[in-house]
N, CA, C and O atoms as a Maestro MAE file, in Angstrom:
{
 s_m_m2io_version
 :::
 2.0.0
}

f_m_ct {
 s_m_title
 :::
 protein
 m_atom[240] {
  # First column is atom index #
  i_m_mmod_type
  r_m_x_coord
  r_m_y_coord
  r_m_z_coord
  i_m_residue_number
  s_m_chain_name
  s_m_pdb_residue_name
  s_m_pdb_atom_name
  i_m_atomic_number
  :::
  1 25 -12.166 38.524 10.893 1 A "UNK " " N  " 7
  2 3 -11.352 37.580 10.157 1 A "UNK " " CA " 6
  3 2 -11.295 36.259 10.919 1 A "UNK " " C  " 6
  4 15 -11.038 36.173 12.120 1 A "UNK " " O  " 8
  5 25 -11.589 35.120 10.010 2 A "UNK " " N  " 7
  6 3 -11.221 33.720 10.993 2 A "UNK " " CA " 6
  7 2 -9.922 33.308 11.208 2 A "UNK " " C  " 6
  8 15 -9.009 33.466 10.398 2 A "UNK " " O  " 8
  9 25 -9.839 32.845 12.157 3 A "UNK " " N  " 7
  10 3 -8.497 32.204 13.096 3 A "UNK " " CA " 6
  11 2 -7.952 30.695 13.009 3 A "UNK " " C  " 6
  12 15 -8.658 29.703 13.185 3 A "UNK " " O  " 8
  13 25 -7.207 30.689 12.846 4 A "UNK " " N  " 7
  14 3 -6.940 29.229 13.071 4 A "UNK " " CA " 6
  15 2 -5.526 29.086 13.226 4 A "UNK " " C  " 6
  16 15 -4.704 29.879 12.767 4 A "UNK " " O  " 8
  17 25 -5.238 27.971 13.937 5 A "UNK " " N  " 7
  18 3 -3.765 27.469 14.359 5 A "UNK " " CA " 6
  19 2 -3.365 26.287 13.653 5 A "UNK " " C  " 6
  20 15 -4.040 25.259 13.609 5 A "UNK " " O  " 8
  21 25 -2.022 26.490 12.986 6 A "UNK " " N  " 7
  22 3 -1.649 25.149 12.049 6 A "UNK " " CA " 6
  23 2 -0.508 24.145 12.606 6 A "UNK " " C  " 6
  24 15 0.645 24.410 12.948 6 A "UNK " " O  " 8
  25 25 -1.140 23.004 12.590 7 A "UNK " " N  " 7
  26 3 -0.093 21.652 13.394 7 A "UNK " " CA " 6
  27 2 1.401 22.175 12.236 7 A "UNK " " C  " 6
  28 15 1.248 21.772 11.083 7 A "UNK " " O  " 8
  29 25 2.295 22.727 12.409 8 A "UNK " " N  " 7
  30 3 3.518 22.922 11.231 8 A "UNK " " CA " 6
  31 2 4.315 21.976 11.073 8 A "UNK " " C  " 6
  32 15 5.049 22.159 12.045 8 A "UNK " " O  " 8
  33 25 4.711 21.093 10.556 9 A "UNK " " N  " 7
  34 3 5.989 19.623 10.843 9 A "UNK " " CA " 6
  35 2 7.319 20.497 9.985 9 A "UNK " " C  " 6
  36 15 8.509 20.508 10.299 9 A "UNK " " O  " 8
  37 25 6.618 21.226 8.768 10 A "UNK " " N  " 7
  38 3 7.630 21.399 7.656 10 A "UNK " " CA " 6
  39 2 7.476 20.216 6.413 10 A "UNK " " C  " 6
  40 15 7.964 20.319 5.288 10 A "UNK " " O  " 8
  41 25 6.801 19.264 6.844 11 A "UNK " " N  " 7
  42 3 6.386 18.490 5.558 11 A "UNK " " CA " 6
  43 2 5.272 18.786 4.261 11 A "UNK " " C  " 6
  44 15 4.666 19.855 4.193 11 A "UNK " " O  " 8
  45 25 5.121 17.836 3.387 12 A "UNK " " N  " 7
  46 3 4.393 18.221 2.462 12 A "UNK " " CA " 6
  47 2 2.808 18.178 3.255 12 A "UNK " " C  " 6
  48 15 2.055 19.063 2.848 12 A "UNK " " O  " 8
  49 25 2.272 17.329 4.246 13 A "UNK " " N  " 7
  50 3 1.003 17.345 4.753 13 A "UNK " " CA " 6
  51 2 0.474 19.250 5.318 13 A "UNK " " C  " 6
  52 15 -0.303 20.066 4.822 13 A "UNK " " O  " 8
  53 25 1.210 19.273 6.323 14 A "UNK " " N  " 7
  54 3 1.070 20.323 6.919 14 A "UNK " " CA " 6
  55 2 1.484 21.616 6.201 14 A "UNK " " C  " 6
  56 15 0.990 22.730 6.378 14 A "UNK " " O  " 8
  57 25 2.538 21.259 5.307 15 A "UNK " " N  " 7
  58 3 2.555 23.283 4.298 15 A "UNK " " CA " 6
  59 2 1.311 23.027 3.791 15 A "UNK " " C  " 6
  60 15 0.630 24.009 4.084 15 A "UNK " " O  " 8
  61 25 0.315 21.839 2.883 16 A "UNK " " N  " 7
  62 3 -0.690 21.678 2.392 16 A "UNK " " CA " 6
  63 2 -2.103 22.399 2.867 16 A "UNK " " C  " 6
  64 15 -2.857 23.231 2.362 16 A "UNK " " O  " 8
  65 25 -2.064 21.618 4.144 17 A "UNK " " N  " 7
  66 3 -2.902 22.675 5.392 17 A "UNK " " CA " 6
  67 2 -2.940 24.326 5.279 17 A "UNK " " C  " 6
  68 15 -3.737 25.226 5.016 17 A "UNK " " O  " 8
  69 25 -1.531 24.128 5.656 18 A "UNK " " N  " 7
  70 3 -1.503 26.100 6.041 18 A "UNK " " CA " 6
  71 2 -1.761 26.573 4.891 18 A "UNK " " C  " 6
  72 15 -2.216 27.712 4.791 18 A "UNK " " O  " 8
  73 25 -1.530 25.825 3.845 19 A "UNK " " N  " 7
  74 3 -1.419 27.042 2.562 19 A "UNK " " CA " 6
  75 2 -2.985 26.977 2.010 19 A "UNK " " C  " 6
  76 15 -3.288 27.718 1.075 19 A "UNK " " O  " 8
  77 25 -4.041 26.039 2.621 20 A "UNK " " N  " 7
  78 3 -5.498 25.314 2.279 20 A "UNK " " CA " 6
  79 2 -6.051 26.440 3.472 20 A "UNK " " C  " 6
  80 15 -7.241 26.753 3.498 20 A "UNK " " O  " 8
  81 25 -5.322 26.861 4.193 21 A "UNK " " N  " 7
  82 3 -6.451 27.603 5.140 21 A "UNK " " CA " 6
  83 2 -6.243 28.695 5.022 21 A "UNK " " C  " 6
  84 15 -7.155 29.471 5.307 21 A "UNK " " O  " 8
  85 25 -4.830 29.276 4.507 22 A "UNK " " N  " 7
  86 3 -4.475 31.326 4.350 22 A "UNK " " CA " 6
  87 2 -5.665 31.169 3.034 22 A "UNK " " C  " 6
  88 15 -6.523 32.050 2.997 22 A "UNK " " O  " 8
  89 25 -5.717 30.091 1.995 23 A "UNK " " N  " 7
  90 3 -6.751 30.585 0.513 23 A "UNK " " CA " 6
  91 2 -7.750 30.826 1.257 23 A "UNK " " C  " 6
  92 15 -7.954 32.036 1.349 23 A "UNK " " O  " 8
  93 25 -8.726 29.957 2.040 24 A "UNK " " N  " 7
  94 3 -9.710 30.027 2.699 24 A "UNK " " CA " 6
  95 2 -9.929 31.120 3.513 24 A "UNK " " C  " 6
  96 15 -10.968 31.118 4.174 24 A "UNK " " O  " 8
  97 25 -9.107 32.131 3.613 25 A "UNK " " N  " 7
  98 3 -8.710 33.061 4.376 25 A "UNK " " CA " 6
  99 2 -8.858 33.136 5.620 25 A "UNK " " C  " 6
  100 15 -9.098 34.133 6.302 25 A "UNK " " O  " 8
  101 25 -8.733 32.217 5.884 26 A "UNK " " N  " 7
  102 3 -7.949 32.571 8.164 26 A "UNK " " CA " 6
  103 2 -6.391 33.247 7.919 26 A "UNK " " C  " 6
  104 15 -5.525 33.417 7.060 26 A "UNK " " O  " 8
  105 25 -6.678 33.460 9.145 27 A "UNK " " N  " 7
  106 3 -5.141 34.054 9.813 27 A "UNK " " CA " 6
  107 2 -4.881 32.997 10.368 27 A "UNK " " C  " 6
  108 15 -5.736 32.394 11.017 27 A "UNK " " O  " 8
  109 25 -3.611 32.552 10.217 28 A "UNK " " N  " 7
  110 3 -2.840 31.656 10.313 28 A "UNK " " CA " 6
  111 2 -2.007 31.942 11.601 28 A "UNK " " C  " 6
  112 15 -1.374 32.997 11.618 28 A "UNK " " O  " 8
  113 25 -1.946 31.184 12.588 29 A "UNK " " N  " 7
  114 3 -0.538 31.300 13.714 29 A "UNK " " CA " 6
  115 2 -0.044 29.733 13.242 29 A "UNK " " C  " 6
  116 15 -0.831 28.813 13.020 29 A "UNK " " O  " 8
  117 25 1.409 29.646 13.144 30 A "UNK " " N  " 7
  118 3 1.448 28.178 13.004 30 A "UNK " " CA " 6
  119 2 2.199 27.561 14.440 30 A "UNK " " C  " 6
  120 15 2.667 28.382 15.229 30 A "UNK " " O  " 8
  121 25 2.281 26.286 14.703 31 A "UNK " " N  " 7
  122 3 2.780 25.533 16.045 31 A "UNK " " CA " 6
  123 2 3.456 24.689 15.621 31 A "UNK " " C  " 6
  124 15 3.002 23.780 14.926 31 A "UNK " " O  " 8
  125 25 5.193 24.844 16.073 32 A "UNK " " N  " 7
  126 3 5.658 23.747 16.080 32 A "UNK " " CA " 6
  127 2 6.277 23.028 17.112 32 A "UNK " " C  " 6
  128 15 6.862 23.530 18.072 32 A "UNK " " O  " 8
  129 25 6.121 21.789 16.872 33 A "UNK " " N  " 7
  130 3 6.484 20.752 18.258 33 A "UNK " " CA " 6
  131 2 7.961 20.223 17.977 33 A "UNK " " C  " 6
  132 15 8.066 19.514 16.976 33 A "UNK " " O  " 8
  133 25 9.210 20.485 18.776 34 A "UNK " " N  " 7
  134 3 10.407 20.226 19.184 34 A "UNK " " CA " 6
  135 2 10.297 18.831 19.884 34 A "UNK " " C  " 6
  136 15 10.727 19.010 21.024 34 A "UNK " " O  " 8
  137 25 9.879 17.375 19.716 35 A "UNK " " N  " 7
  138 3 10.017 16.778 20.610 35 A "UNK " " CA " 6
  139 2 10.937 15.875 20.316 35 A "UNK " " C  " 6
  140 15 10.548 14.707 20.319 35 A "UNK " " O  " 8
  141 25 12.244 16.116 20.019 36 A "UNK " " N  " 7
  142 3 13.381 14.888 19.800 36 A "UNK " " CA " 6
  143 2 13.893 14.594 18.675 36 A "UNK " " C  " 6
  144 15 14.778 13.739 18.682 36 A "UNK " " O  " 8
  145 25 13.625 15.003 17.819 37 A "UNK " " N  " 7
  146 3 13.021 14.314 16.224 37 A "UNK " " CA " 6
  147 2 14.692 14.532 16.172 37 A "UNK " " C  " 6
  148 15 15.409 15.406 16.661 37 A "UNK " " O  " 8
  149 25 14.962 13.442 15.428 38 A "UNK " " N  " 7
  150 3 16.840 13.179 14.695 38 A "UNK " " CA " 6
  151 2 17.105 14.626 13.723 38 A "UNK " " C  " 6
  152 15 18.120 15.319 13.790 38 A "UNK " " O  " 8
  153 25 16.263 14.804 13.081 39 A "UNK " " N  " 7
  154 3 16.708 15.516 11.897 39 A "UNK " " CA " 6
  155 2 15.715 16.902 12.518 39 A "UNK " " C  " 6
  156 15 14.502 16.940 12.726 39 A "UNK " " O  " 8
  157 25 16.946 18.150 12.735 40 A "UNK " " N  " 7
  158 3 16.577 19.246 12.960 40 A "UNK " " CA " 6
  159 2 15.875 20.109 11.292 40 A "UNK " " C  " 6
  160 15 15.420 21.251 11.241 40 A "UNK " " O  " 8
  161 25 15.972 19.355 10.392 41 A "UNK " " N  " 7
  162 3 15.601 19.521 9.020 41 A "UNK " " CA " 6
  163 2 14.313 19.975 9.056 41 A "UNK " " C  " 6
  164 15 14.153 21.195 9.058 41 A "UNK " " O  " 8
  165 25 13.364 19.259 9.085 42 A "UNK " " N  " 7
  166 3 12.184 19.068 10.128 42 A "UNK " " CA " 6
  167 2 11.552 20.921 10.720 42 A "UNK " " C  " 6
  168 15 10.630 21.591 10.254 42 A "UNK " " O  " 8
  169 25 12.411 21.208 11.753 43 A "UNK " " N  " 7
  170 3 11.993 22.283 12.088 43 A "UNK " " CA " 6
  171 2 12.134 23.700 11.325 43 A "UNK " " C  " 6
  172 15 11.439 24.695 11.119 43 A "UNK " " O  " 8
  173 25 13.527 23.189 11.000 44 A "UNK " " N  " 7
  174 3 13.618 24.574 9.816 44 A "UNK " " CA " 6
  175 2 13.405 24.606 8.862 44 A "UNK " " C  " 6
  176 15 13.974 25.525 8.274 44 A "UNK " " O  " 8
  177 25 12.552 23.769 8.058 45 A "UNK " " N  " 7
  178 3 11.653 23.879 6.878 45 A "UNK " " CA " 6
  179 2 10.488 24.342 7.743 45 A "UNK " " C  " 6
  180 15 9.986 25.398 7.358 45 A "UNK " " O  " 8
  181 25 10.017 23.861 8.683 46 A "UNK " " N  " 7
  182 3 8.499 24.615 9.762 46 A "UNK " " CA " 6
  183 2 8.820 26.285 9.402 46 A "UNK " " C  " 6
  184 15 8.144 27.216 8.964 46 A "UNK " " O  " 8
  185 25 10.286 26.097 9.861 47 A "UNK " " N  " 7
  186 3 10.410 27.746 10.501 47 A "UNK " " CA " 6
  187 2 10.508 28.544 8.941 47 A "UNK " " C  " 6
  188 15 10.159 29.716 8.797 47 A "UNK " " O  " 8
  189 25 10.821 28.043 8.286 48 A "UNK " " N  " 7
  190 3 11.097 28.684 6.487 48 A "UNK " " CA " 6
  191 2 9.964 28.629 6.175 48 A "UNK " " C  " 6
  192 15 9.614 29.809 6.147 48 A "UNK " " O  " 8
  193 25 8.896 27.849 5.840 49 A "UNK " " N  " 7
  194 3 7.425 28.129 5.301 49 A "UNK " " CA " 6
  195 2 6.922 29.003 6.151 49 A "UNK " " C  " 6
  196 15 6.637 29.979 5.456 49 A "UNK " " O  " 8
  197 25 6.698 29.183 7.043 50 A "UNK " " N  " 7
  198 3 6.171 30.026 8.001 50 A "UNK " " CA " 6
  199 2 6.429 31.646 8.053 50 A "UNK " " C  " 6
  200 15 5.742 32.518 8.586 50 A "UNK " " O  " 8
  201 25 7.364 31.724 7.491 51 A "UNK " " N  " 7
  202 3 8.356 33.183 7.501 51 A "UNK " " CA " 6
  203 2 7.731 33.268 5.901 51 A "UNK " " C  " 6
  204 15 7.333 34.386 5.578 51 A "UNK " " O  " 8
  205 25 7.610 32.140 4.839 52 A "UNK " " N  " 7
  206 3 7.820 33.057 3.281 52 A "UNK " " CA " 6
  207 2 6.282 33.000 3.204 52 A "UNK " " C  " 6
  208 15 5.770 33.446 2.177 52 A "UNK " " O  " 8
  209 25 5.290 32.383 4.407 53 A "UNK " " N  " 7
  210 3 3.717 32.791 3.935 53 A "UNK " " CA " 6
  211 2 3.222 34.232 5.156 53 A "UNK " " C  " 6
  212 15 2.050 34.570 5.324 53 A "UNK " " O  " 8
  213 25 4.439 34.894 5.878 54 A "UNK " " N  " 7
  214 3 4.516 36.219 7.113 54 A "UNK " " CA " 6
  215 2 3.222 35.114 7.901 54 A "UNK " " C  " 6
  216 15 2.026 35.404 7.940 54 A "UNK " " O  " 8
  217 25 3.682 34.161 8.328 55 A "UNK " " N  " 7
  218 3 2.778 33.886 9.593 55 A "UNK " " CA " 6
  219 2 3.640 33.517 10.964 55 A "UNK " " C  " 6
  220 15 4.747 32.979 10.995 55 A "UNK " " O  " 8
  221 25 2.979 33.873 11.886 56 A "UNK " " N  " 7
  222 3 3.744 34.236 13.027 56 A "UNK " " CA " 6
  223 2 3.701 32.698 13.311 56 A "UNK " " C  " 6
  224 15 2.884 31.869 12.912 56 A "UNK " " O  " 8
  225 25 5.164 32.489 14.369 57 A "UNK " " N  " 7
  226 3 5.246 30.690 14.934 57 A "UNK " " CA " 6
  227 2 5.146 30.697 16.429 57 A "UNK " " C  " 6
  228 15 4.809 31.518 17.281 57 A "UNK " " O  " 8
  229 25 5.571 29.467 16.412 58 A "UNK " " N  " 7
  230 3 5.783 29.470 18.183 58 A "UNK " " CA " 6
  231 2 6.462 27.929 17.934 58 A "UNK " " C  " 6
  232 15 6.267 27.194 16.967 58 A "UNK " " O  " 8
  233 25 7.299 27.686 19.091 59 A "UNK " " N  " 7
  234 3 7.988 26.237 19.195 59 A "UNK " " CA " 6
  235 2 7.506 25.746 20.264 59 A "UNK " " C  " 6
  236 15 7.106 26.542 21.114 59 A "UNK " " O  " 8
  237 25 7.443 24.779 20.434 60 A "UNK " " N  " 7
  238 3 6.825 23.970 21.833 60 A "UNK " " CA " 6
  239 2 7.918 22.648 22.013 60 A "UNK " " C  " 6
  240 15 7.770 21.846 22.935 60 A "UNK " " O  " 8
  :::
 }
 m_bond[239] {
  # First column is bond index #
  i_m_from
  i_m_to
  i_m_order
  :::
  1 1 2 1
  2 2 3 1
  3 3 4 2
  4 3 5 1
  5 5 6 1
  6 6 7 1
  7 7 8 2
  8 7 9 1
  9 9 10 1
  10 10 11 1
  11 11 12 2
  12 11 13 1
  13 13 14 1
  14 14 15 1
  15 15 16 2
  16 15 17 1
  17 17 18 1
  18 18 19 1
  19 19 20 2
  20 19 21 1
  21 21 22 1
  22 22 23 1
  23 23 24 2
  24 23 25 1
  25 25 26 1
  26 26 27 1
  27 27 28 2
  28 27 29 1
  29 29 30 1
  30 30 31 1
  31 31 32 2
  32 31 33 1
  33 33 34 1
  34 34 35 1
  35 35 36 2
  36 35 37 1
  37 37 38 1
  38 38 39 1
  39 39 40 2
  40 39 41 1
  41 41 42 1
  42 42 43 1
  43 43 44 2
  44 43 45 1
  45 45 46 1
  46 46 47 1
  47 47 48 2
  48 47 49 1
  49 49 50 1
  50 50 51 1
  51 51 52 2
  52 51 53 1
  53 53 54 1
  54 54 55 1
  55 55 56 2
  56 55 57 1
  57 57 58 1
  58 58 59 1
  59 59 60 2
  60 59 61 1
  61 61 62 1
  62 62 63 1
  63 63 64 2
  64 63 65 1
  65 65 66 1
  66 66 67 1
  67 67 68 2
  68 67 69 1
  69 69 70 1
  70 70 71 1
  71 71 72 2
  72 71 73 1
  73 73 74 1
  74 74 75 1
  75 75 76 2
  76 75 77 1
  77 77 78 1
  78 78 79 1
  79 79 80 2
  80 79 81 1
  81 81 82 1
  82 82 83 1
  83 83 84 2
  84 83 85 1
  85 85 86 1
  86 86 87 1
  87 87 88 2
  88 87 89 1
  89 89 90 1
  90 90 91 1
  91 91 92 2
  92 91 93 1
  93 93 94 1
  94 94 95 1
  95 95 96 2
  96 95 97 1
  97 97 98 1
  98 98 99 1
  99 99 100 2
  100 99 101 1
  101 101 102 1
  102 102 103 1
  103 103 104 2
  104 103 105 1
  105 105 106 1
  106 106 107 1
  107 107 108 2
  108 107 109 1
  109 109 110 1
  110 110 111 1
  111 111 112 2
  112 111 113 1
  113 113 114 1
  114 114 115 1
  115 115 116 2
  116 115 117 1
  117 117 118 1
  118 118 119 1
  119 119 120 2
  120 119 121 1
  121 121 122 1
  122 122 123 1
  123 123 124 2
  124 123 125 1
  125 125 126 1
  126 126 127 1
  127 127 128 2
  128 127 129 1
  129 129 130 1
  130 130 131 1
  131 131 132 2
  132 131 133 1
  133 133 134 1
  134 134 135 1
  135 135 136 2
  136 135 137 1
  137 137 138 1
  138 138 139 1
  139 139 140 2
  140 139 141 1
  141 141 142 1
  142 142 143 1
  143 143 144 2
  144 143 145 1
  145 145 146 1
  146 146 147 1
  147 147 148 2
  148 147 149 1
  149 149 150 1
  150 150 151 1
  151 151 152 2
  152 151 153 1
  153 153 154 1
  154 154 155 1
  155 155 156 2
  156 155 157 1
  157 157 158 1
  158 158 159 1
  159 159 160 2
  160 159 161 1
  161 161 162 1
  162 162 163 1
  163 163 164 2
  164 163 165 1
  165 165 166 1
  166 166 167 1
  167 167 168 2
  168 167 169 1
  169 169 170 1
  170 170 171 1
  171 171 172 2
  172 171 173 1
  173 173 174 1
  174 174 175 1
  175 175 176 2
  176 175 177 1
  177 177 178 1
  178 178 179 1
  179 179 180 2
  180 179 181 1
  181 181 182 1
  182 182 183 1
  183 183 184 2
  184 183 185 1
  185 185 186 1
  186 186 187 1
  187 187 188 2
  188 187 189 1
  189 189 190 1
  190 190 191 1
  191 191 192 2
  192 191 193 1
  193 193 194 1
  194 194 195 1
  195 195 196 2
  196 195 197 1
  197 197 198 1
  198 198 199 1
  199 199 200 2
  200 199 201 1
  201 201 202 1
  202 202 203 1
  203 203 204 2
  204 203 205 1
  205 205 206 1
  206 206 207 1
  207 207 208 2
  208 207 209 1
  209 209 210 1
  210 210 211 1
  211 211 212 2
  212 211 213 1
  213 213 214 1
  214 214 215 1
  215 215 216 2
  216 215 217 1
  217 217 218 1
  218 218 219 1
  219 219 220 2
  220 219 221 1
  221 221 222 1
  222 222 223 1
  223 223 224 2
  224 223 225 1
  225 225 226 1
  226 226 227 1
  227 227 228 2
  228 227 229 1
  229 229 230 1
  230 230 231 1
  231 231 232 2
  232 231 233 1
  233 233 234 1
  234 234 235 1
  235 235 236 2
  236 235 237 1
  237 237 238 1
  238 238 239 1
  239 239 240 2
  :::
 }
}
């Protein structure tokens, strides 16, 4: 099975991605980056798409 790791923001670019590469069928790990951002909104839409497509995360 192919692999791939998805940049996650929680925006419309990046769910676009992940959801363009599970059709394509990779396995998905997604990555999200914590670096400051005002609106914790942001991460927990990352962390909510990520959970309703079962792909595993990580925070950085």
């Amino acid at each position: 099975m192919k692999k791939a790791i998805v940049l996650l923001s929680g925006g419309l670019d990046s769910a676009t991605a992940l959801y363009l590469a599970l059709n394509e069928g990779y396995r998905c790990h997604c990555l999200i980056f914590d670096y400051g951002q005002r609106h914790l909104r942001e991460i927990e839409a990352a962390k909510k798409i990520a959970r309703k497509v079962k792909c595993a995360f990580r925070m950085v």
